[in-house]
C-alpha positions as CSV (number, residue, x, y, z in Angstrom):
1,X,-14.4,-90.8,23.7
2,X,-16.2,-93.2,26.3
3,X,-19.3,-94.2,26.6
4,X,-20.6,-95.2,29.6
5,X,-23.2,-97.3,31.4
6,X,-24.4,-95.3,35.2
7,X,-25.0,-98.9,36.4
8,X,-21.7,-100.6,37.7
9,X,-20.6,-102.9,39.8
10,X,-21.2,-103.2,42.7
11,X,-24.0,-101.0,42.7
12,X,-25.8,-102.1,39.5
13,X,-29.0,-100.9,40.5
14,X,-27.8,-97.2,41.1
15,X,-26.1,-94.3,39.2
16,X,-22.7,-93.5,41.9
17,X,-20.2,-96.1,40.6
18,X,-21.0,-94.9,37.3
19,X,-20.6,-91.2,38.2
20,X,-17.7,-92.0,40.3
21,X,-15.9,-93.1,36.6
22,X,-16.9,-90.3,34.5
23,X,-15.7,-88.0,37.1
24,X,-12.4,-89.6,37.7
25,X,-12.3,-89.8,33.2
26,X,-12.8,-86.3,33.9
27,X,-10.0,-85.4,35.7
28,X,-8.1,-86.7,33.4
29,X,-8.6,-85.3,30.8
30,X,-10.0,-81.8,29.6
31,X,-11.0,-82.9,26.1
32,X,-13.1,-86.6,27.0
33,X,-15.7,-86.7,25.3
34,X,-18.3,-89.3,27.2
35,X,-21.8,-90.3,26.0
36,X,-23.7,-91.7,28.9
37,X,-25.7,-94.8,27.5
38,X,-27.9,-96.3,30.4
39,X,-31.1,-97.5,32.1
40,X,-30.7,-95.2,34.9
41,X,-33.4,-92.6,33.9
42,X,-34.2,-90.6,37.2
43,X,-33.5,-87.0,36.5
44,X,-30.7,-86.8,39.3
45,X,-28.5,-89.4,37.3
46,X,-29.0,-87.2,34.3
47,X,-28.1,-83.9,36.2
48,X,-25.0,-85.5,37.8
49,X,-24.2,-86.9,34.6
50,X,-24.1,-83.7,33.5
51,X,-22.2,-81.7,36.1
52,X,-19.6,-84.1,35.6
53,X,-19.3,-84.0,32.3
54,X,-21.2,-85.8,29.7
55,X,-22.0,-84.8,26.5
56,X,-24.6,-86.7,25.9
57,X,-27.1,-88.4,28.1
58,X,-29.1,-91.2,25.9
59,X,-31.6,-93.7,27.5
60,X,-31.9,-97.3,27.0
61,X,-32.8,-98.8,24.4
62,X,-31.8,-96.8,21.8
63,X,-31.9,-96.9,18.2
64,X,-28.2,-97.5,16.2
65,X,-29.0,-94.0,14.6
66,X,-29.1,-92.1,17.9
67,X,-26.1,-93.3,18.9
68,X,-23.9,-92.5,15.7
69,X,-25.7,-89.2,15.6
70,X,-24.4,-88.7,19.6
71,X,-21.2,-89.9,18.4
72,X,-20.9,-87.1,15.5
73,X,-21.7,-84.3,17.8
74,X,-19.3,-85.3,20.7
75,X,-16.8,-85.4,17.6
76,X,-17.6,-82.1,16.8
77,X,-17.4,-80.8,20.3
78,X,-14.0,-82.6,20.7
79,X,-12.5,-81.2,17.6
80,X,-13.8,-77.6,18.9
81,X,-12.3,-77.8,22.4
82,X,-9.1,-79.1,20.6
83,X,-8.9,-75.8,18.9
84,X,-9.8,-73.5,21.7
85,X,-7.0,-75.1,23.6
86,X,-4.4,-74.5,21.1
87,X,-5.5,-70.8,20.5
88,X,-5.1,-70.9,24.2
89,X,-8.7,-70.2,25.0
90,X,-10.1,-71.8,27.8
91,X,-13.9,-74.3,26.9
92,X,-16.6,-73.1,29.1
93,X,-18.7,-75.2,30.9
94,X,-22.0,-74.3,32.7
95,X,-24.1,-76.4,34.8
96,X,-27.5,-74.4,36.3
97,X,-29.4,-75.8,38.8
98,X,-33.2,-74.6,37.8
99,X,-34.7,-75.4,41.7
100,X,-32.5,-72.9,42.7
């Protein structure tokens, strides 16, 4: 499990570094379970987020109960993809784009 600030350096002030890490995380591994945690709160960030990957999206500042409920959940997604991969079933993901 990761979580994961969008605002990294170099390029604090944007979402692309931050992206850049969760999809290289990705890549490595079908089962990570990251919660994005960040100030970057354009809608793009959270759709890229997203598409790459997160379970969760959460805002800052957050309250200590939001994160250990985001926490639970990607817990209970990890355990699930666990056990669709060892009855050979494959976890599908679907991103929709709504503008289109």
């Amino acid at each position: 499990m990761v979580v994961l600030d969008l605002g990294l350096p170099p390029a604090t002030h944007d979402f692309s570094e931050g992206i850049a890490l969760l999809k290289e995380a990705a890549k490595r591994s079908a089962l990570l379970q990251c919660i994005v945690l960040t100030g970057q709160t354009s809608s793009e960030a959270t759709l890229r987020a997203i598409e790459f990957g997160a379970t969760d999206f959460l805002n800052k500042p957050i309250l200590p109960a939001q994160l250990q409920y985001s926490v639970e959940r990607a817990v209970l997604y990890y355990r699930k993809s666990l056990q669709l991969f060892k009855d050979d079933k494959i976890p599908l993901h679907i991103v929709a784009d709504a503008a289109s």
